[in-house]
N, C-alpha and C positions, 0 to 999 in steps of 0.2 A: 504493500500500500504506500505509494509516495505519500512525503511530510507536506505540509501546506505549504513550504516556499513554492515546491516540485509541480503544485497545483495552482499557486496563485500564476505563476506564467501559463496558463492552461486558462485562461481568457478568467482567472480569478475564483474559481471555482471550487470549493472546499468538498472533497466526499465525506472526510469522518470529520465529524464533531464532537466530543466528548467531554465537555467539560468538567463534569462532576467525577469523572477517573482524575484525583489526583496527580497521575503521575503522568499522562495525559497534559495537563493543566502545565505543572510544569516544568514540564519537558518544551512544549510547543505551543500548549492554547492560549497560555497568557499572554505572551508577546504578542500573539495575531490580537487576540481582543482587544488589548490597550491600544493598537495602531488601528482597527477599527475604531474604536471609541475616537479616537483624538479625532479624524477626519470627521465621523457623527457628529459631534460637538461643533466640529466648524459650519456647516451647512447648516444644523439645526441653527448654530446661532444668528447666522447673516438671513436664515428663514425669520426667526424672530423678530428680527430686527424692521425686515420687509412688512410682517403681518401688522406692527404697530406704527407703521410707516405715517397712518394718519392722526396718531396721537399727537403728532407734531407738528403735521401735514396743517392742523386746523391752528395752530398758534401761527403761524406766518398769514391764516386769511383775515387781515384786518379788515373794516367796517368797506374798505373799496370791494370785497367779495357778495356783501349783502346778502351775510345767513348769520342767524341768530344763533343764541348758544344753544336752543335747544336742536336747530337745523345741524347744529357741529355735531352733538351729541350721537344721531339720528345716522349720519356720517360711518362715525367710531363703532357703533353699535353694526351696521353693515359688514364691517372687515371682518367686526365678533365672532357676526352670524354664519359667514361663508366659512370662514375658518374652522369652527366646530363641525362643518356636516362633512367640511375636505378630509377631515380624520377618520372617516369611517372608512373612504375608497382608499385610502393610503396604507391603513395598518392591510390591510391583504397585498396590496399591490408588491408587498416584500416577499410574501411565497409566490407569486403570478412571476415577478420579472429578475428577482436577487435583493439582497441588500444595496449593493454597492451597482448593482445596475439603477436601481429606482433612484438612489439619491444624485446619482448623474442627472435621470430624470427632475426628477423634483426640484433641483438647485437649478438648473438650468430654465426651469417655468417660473423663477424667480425675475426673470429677466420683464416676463410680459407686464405686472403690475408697475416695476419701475420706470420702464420706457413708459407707459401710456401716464404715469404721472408728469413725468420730465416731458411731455409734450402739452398736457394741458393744463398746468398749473399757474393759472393767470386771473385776474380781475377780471369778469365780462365772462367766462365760460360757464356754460351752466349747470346749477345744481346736480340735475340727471348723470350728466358725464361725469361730475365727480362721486356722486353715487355709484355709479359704473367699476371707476378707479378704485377707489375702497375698497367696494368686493372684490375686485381681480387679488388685493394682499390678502385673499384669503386664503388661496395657497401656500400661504407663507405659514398657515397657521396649522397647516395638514402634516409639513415636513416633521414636526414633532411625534405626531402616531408612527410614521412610518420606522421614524428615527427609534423609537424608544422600542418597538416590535424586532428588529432587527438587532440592535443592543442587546435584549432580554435573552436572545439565544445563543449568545457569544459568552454568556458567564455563566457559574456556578449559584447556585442558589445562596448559599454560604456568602456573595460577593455581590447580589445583585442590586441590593440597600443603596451601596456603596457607589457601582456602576451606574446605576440607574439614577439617582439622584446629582451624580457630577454630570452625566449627559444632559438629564434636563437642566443642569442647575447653569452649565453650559452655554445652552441652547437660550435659558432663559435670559441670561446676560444682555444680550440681543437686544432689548427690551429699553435699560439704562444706556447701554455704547450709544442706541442713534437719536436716545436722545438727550446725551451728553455732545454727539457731533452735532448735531442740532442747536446746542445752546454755544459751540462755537461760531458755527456757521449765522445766527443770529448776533450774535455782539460782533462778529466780523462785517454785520451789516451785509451780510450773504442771504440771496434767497432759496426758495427753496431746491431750483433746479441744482446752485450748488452742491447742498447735499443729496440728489439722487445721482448725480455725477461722480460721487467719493462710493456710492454702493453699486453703480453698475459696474463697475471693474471688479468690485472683489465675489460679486454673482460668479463672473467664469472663474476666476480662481479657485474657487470652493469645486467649482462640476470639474475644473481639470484636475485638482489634488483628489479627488472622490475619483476620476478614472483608475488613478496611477497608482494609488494607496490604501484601497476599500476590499474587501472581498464579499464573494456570494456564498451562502452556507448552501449545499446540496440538501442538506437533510430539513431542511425547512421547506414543506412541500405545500401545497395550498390544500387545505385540507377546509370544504365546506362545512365538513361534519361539528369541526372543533368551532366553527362562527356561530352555527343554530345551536350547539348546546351553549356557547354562551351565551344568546340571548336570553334561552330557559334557563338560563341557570340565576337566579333571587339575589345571589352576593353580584353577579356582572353590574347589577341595579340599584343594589346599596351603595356599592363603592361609588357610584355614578353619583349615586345624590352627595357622597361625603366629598368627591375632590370638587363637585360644585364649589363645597362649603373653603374649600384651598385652592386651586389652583381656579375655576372660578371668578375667587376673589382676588387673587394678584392679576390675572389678566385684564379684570374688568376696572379695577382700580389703575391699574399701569393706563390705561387708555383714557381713564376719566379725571387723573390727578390735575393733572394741567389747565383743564378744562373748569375744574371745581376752584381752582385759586381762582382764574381771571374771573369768573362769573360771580363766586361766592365774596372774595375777598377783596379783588379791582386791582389783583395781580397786573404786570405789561406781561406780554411774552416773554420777556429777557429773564424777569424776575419768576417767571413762573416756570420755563426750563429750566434756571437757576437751581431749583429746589425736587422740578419730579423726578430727575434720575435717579436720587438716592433712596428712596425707596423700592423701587423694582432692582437698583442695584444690592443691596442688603439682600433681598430676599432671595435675588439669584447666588449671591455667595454661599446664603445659608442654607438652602433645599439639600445639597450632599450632606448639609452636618444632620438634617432634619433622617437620611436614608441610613446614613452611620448608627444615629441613634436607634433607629428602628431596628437594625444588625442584631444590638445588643440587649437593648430592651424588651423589643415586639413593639410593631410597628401600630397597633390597637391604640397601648399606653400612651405613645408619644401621642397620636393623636388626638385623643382622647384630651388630656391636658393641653395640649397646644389651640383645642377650640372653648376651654376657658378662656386662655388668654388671648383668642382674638375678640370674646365677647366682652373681655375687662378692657381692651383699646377700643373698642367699637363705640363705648361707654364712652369714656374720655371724649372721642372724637365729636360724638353725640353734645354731649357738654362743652366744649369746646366750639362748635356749630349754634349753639344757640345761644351763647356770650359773645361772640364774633373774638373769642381769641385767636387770631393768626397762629402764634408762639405755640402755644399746646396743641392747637389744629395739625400744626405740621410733625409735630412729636410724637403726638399718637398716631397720625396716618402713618410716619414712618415706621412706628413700631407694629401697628395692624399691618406690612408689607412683610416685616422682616416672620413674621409670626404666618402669616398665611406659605411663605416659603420652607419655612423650616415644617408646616403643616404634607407640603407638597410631595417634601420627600418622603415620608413616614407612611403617608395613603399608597403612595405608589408602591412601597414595600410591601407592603400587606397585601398588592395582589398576586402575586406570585405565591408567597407564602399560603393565603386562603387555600389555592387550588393543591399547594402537595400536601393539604393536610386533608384535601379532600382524596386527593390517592392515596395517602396512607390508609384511612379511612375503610378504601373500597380495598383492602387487602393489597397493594402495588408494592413495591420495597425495588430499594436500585434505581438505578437506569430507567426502567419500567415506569416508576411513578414518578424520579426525573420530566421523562419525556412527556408525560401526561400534564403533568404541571406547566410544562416549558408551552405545552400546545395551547391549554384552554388560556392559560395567564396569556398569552402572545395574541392570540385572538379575542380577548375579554379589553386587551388595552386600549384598541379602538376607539368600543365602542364606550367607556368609562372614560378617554381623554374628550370624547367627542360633546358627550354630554355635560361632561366638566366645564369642557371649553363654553359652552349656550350659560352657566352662569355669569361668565362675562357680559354677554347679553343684555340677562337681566339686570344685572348691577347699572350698565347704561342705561338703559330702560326705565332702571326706576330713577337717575339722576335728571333723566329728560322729564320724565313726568312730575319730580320732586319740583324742580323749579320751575316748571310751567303755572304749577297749582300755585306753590309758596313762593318761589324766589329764594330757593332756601333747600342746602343739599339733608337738610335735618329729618326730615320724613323718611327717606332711603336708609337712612342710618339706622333708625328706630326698626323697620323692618330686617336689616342686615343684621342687627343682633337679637331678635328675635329668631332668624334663620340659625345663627351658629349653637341656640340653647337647643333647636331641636336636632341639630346636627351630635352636638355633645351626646343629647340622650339617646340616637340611635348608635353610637359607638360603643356606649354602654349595654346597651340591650343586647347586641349583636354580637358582638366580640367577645365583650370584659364579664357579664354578667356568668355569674359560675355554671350557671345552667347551658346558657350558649356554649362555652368552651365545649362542654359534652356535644353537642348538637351533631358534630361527626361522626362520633361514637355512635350516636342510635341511627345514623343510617344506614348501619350494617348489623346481618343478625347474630355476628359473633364478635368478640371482643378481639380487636387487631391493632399494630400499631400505631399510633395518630399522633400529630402536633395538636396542640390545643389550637384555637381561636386567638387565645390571650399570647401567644408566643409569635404569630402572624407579625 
């Protein structure tokens, strides 16, 4: 059997995978994954970056564009929308074409949302067309499922907290970079085509480093079976509703920060990219510590706690919104950022985990329930990032309607912590509750290995 060098000249194409044989692992799998992951990470992140491209997009259209903040909102909300539904054809498109074939693809489609912005981003263009523009960066927002389905099969279970949480956490970066070059390219007195001009170049870099550097896993096969049991399967839909409650809320907040200074507070642009990068950046650093933790802990507990404390900053912010203090408004938003990422990593852990305690479960051990896990978690990620993603959505949604009615992002807030007390208590019921733990247990009529719930 040739070693993966032997195969990567072989148009990149890996036959055996094994990463759970330790000796396997490192001998030869670890070095392929970490050099997959790095390239992941770069496409995912310039994807990110693309998908929130109008987060910034609408701080350059002063009063000569003639749209209101709620027309911006409406905007931002659009990229959300396409973005979350792009994740559901992407996570397959990894068993249909390769890893490292799709994300040539996908980086490469990064190209169409930038050009057609760098062509109509002008005073006098109409609303429609930039409604248009918007949703084209919703591709941008698909690379993530793909990324993270293709990642998930490159590592060991033992590793994937770890893996998983630096790829997105990666990826999520994206998010603060454009719009930190953003808040250069504005005090530079730059407009916007500036900055689509510094991301269309590094678009082909990402798809030519993704030819030269990626691989395709053979043993990842498109398997229909493993997508329909995860739609049946109850936890594919929990977990849906919990990374709403984290990733969600950074995506939805990374698009709206900007937008809630100048309208809430009477931000300028300058001052208001000044200030939104550092929360989507925080919370992109913290998501791998959030996946680390979950390694060690179980990725239930960290959650678990980690949507207390978005519902204790949600607090603040709430109180902070309705005294108009700027100083603590920006303190706790940044701290509700850093908290929803370190949340992001911990949910993402949990799914993979979930499903091999469901093979332990059904009697699997090895490799066996390895692959089992490696299948429904790779196909459950999908549609759980997809869903996730639609709470960004709503979080736009409710900011547009919050200030339509009030003038005032304080109604949104008061619902958004309401949302994480019922998020908290479905992690508890599901997971952490000593009875859930069992809940594996009695799916089989005899008494067989299993992870708990709580160790997830």
């Amino acid at each position: 059997m040739p070693g993966p060098k032997e195969q990567t000249r072989r148009r990149s194409w890996i036959e055996r995978w094994d990463p759970e044989d330790e000796v396997f692992w490192e001998e030869t799998g670890a070095k392929v994954a970490r050099r997959n992951l790095a390239f992941s990470i770069l496409s995912e992140h310039i994807g990110f970056s693309i998908w929130t491209l109008w987060s910034v997009m609408v701080l350059f259209m002063g009063p000569e564009y003639g749209i209101d903040p709620a027309g911006k909102f409406f905007l931002v909300s659009m990229a959300t929308l396409v973005g979350a539904f792009a994740r559901v054809p992407y996570t397959f498109a990894v068993a249909v074409f390769g890893g490292r074939n799709w994300t040539i693809v996908s980086a490469s489609m990064l190209l169409v949302p930038s050009v057609a912005a760098f062509l109509v981003m002008e005073p006098g263009t109409s609303y429609t067309t930039f409604m248009w523009c918007a949703a084209l960066t919703g591709v941008g927002g698909g690379n993530f499922a793909s990324s993270m389905t293709n990642i998930n099969s490159f590592f060991p279970l033992r590793k994937k907290g770890w893996a998983l949480g630096l790829n997105a956490g990666g990826g999520n970066i994206g998010v603060p970079v454009v719009q930190l070059v953003a808040l250069a390219v504005i005090g530079a007195s730059g407009g916007p085509r500036v900055l689509l001009g510094i991301y269309i170049p590094l678009i082909v870099v990402a798809t030519v480093l993704s030819a030269l550097f990626m691989d395709n896993l053979a043993t990842v096969k498109n398997d229909t079976g493993a997508a329909k049991e995860a739609v049946r399967d109850a936890h594919t839909w929990i977990m849906s509703f919990l990374y709403i409650g984290t990733f969600g809320s950074f995506i939805g907040y990374s698009f709206a920060f900007g937008l809630v200074l100048q309208t809430q507070f009477g931000r300028t642009p300058l001052q208001a990219a000044g200030v939104t990068f550092i929360g989507p950046l925080l919370g992109s650093l913290i998501r791998p510590v959030g996946g680390k933790l979950a390694d060690k802990y179980g990725g239930a507990r960290i959650t678990l706690w980690n949507f207390v404390g978005m519902a204790a900053a949600t607090g603040v912010v709430t109180l902070a919104s309705v005294e108009k203090s700027l100083t603590l408004f920006t303190v706790a938003f940044i701290a509700l950022f850093v908290l929803s990422g370190l949340g992001n990593g911990s949910t993402y852990k949990m799914i993979p985990g979930i499903f091999q305690a469901k093979a332990l479960a059904k009697g699997l051990t090895g490799e066996e329930a390895a692959a089992y896990g490696r299948r429904l978690s790779g196909a459950s990620m999908g549609l759980i990032g997809a869903v996730g993603a639609l709470g960004g959505l709503g979080i736009n949604l409710a900011f547009r309607q919050s200030f339509q009615t009030a003038g005032t992002g304080t109604g949104a807030f008061v619902a958004f912590l309401a949302f994480y007390a019922v998020c908290f208590a479905v992690t508890w019921a599901v997971y952490l509750r000593r009875s859930a733990s069992r809940t594996v247990a009695s799916s089989t009529a005899e008494a067989k290995p299993q992870l708990s719930y709580a160790e997830v």
